[in-house]
C-alpha positions in Angstrom: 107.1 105.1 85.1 107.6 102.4 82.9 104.5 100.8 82.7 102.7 103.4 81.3 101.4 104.9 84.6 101.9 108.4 84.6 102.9 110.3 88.6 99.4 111.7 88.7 98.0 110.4 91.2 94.6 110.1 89.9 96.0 108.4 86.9 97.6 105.5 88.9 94.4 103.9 89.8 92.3 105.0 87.0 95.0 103.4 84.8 95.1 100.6 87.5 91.5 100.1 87.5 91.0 99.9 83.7 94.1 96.9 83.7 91.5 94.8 86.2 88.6 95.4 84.1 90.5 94.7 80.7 92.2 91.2 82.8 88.3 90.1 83.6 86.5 91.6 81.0 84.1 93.4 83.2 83.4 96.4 84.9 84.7 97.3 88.5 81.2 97.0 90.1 80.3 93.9 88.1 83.5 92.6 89.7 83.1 93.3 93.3 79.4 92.1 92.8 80.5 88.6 91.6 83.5 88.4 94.5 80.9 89.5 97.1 79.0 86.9 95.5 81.2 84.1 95.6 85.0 85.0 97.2 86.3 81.6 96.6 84.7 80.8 92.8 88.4 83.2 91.8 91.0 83.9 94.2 93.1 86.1 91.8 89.9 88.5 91.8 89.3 88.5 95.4 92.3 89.4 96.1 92.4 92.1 92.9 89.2 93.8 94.1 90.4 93.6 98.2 93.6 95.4 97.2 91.8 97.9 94.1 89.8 99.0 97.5 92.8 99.4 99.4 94.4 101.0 97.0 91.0 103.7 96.4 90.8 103.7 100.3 94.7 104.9 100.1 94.2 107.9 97.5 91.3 109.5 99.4 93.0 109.7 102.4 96.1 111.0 100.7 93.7 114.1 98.4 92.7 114.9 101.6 96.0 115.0 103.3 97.1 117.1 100.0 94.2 119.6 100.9 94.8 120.0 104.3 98.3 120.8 103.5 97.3 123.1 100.8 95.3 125.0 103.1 98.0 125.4 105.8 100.7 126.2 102.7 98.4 129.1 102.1 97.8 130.5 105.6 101.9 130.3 106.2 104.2 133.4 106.1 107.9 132.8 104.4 108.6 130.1 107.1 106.7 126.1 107.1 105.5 126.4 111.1 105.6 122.4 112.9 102.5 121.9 112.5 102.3 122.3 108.7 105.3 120.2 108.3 103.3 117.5 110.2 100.8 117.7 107.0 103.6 117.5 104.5 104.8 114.2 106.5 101.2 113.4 106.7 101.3 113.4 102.5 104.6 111.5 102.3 103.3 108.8 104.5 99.8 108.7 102.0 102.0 108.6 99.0 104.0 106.1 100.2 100.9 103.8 101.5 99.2 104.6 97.8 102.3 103.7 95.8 102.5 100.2 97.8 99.2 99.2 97.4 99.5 100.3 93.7 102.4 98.0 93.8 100.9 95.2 94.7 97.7 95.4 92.5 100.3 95.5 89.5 101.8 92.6 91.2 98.4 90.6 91.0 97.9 91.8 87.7 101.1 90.0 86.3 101.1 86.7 85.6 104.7 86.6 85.0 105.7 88.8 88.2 108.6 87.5 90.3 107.9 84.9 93.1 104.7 83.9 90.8 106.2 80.7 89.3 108.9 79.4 91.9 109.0 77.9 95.8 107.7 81.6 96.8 104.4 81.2 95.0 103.9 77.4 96.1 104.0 79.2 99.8 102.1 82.2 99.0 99.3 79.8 97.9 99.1 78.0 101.2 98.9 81.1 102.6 95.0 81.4 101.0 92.0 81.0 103.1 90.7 77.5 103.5 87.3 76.7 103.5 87.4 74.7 107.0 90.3 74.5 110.2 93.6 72.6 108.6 93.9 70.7 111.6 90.6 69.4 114.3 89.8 72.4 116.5 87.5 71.0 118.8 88.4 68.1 121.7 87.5 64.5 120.7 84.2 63.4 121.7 83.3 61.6 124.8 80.4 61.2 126.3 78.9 63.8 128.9 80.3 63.2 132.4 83.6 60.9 131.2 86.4 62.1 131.7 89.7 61.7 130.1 92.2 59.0 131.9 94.8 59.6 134.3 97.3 59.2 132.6 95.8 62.2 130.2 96.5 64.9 132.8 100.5 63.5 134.4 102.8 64.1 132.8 104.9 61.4 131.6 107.1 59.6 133.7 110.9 58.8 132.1 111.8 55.5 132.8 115.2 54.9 134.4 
C-alpha cells in the first residue's frame, strides 16, 4: 500500500493506531478516556476512537475466522469439503469488513481527504449529533382537560 501500511494484518491497525495517537498527541486509552469523558468537547476524536474500536472489533473477529479456517485446512484431505469453504468465505467477508473500517479511520485521519472541504462535508456535518431534538417533539401546551378545536381534528374544507 501506499501509505505505508504494510498487508499484515496486525500491522494495519497498529500502524493505524499510532497515526491517532501522533494526530492527538496521546495515547489510545488517554483518548478513549477523554471522549468517554466529554463526546462532544471533539468530534473528529469521537468519531476516530468509535471507528479505531470498530476497526479492533473487526480484526478479532477476522484472527479468529483465520484460525478456525486454519484448523479445518489441517483436518482436510486433497479436497476443501463445503463447510471449510464456508470459513474461507467467512475470512473474506472479515477482511473485507477490516479493510473498510481501516478505510475510513484513514479517511478521518486526513484532513485533506476528498469530500472534506466541499458541499459533501457541509452535509456530512449536519449529519453529527445534536445536543437537543432539531425540531419541538413534544405537543404544545394546554392546560389539563382542554382540548384542541374543532377545526384541529377536520380536515380542511376546499372552498368552491
Amino acid at each position: 500500500m501506499t501509505d505505508g501500511i504494510s498487508d499484515e494484518p496486525a500491522d494495519v491497525v497498529g500502524v493505524l493506531t499510532e497515526r491517532i495517537e501522533a494526530r492527538f498527541d496521546m495515547g489510545m486509552d488517554q483518548l478513549k478516556a477523554a471522549v468517554t469523558a466529554a463526546p462532544t468537547a471533539n468530534p473528529d476524536a469521537t468519531d476516530v476512537v468509535k471507528w479505531h474500536g470498530l476497526l479492533v472489533e473487526a480484526q478479532s473477529v477476522l484472527e479468529r475466522a483465520e484460525d478456525d479456517l486454519l484448523a479445518a485446512l489441517q483436518t482436510q484431505p486433497s479436497e476443501v469439503d463445503d463447510p471449510t469453504m464456508g470459513l474461507a468465505h467467512r475470512v473474506n467477508a472479515a477482511v473485507t469488513t477490516r479493510d473498510g473500517r481501516a478505510m475510513v479511520v484513514r479517511w478521518l485521519l486526513d484532513p485533506d481527504a476528498p469530500g472534506k472541504k466541499d458541499l459533501a462535508a457541509e452535509r456530512l456535518a449536519r449529519l453529527r449529533p445534536r445536543s437537543g431534538p432539531a425540531v419541538q417533539t413534544s405537543a404544545p401546551n394546554r392546560p389539563a382537560g382542554t382540548l384542541a378545536p374543532a377545526s384541529a381534528w377536520r380536515p380542511a374544507r376546499s372552498a368552491r
